[in-house]
C-alpha positions as CSV (number, residue, x, y, z in Angstrom):
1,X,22.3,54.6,26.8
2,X,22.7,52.3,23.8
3,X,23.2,55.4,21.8
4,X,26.8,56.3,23.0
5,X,28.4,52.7,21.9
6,X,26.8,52.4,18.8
7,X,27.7,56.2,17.8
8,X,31.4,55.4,19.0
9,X,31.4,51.8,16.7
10,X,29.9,54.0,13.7
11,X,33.0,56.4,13.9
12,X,35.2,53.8,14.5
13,X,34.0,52.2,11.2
14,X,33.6,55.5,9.1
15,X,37.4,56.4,10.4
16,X,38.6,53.2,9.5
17,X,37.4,53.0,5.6
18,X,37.9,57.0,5.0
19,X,41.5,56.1,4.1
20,X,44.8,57.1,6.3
21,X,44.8,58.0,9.9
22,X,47.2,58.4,12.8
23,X,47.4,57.7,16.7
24,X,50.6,60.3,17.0
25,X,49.6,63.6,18.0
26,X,51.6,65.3,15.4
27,X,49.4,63.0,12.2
28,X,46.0,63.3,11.4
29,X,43.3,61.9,13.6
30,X,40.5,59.4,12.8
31,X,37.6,61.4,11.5
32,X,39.7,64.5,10.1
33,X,37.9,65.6,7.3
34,X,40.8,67.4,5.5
35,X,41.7,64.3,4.1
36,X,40.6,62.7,0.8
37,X,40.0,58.4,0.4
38,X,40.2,57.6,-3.2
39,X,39.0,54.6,-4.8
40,X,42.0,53.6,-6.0
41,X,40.5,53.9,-9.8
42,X,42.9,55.3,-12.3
43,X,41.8,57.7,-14.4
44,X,43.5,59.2,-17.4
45,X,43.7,62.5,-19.0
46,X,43.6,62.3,-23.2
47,X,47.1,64.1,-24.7
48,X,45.2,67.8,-25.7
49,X,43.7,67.6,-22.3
50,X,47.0,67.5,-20.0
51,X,48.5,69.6,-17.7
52,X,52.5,70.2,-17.0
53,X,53.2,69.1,-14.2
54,X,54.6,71.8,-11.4
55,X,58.2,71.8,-10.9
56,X,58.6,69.0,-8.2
57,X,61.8,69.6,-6.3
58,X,62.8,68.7,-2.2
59,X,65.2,66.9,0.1
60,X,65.0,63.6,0.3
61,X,64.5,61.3,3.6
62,X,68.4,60.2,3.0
63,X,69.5,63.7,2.9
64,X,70.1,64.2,-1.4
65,X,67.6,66.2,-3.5
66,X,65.3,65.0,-5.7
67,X,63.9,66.3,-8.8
68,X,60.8,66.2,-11.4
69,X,63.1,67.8,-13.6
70,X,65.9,65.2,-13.2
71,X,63.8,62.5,-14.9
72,X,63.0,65.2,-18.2
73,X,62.3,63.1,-21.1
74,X,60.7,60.2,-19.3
75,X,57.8,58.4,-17.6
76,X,57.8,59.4,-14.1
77,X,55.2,57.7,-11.4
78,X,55.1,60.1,-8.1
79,X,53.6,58.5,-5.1
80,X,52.1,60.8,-2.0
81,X,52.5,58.4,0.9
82,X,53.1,58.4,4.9
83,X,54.3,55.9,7.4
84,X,51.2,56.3,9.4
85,X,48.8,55.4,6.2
86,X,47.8,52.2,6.5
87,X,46.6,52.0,2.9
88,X,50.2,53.2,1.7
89,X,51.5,50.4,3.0
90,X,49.4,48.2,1.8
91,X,50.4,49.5,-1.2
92,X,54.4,49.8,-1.2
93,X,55.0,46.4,-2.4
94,X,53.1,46.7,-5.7
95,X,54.7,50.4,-6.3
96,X,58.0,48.7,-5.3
97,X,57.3,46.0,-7.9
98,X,56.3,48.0,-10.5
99,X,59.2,50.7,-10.3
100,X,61.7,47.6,-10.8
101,X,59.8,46.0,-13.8
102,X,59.9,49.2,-15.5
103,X,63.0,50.5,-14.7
104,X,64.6,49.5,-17.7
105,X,61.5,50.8,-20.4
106,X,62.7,54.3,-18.8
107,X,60.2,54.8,-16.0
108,X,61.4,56.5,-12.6
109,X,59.6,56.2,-9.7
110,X,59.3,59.4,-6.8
111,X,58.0,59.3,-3.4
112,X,56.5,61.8,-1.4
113,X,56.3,61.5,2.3
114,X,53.2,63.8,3.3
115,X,53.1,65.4,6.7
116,X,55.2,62.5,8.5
117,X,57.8,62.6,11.0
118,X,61.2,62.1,9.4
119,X,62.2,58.9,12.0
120,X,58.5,57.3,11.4
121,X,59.3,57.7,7.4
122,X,62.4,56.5,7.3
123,X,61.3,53.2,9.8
124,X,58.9,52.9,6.6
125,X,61.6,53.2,3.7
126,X,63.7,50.7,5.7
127,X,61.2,48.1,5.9
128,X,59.8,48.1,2.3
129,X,62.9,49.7,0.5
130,X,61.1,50.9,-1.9
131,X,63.9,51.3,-4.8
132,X,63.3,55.1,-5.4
133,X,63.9,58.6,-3.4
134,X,61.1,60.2,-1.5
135,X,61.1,63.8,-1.4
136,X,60.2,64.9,2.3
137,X,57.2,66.6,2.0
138,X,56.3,67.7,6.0
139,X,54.9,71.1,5.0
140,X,52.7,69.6,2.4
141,X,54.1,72.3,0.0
142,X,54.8,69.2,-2.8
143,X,51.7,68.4,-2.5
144,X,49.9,71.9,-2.5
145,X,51.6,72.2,-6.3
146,X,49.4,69.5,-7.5
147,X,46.6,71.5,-6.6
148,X,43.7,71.3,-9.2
149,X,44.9,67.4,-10.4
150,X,45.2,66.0,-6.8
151,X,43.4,67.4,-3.7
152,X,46.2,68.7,-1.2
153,X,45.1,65.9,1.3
154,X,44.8,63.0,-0.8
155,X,46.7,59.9,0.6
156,X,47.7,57.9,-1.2
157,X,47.5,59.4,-4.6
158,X,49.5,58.0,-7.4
159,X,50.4,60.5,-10.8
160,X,51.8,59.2,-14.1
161,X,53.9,62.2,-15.8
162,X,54.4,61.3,-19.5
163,X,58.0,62.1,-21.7
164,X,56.3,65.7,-22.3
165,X,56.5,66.3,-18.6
166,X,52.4,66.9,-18.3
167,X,50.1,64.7,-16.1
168,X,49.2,61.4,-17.8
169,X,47.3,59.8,-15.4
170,X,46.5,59.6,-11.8
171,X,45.0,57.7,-9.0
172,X,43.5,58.6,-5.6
173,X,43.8,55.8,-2.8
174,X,46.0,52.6,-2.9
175,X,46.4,51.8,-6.4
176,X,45.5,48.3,-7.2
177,X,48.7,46.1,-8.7
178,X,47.2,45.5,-12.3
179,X,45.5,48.7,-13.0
180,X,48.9,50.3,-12.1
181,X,51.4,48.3,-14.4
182,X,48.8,48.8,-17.0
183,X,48.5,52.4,-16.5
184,X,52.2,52.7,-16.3
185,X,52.8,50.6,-19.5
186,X,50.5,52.7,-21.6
187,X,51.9,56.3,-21.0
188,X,55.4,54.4,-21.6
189,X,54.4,52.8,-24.5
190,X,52.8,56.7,-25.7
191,X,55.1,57.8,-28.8
């Protein structure tokens, strides 16, 4: 009989460390496989070895559009989140951070709220105001475009798109403060 708790505590702890999960029935549930935990790590693509990026383009949570290819010319961070990710937001304040410190070396931040409920996402934006739009992504079809770069179900992931428009840089799982602004700082500072 000591089989059943210790089974239950197992999953409890494997669902808790394999990155985002949700009690709503509409969000992903603890031990879903389809999504990815990332380390956080970020890893970076040499120049010759980059890929454009898709063309990124969706509402927004406060109704506008947002674009990829609005921010043409310049360093663009995109951020997959969701309200019910607890390592997103963990990890809000340092994007938050980061998109203001760079903001005037040219760098534009863009969220993308993955499979959330638009009320749940925009309880989220309220309470970290962020800085910068998030497209809302509920189909997942923003996401699906990155294919190849960033698995579909990755949350958080984190991309850096250099002046050329072609991925820089990217990051599965919250993104640690330092590695970011470094990260960030380096594709800027590419000529």
């Amino acid at each position: 009989m000591r089989a059943k708790p210790f089974a239950a505590a197992a999953l409890l702890v494997v669902a808790a460390t394999a990155g985002c999960t949700g009690s709503q029935a509409s969000q992903p549930q603890a031990g879903d496989t389809r999504f990815v935990a990332g380390d956080g790590k970020v890893t970076f693509f040499a120049a010759a070895e980059r890929k454009a990026a898709p063309a990124v383009e969706g509402p927004t949570l406060t109704d506008g559009t947002a674009s990829l290819a609005a921010h043409r010319g310049k360093v663009v961070v995109i951020n997959f989140w969701a309200s019910w990710c607890a390592p997103c937001r963990a990890e809000a304040p340092v994007l938050k951070d980061i998109a203001a410190k760079t903001k005037a070396d040219g760098v534009e931040f863009l969220g993308v709220d993955f499979k959330d409920r638009k009320a749940d996402a925009l309880a989220f934006e309220r309470t970290q105001q962020p800085g910068y739009p998030s497209i809302f992504d509920q189909p997942g079809k923003v996401a699906l475009a990155f294919q190849g770069t960033v698995p579909p179900a990755a949350i958080p992931a984190t991309l850096i798109i250099d002046r050329q428009g072609r991925i820089a840089a990217r990051a599965l799982g919250a993104v640690k403060y330092t590695d970011l602004f470094d990260a960030v700082t380096k594709v800027s500072d590419e000529k």
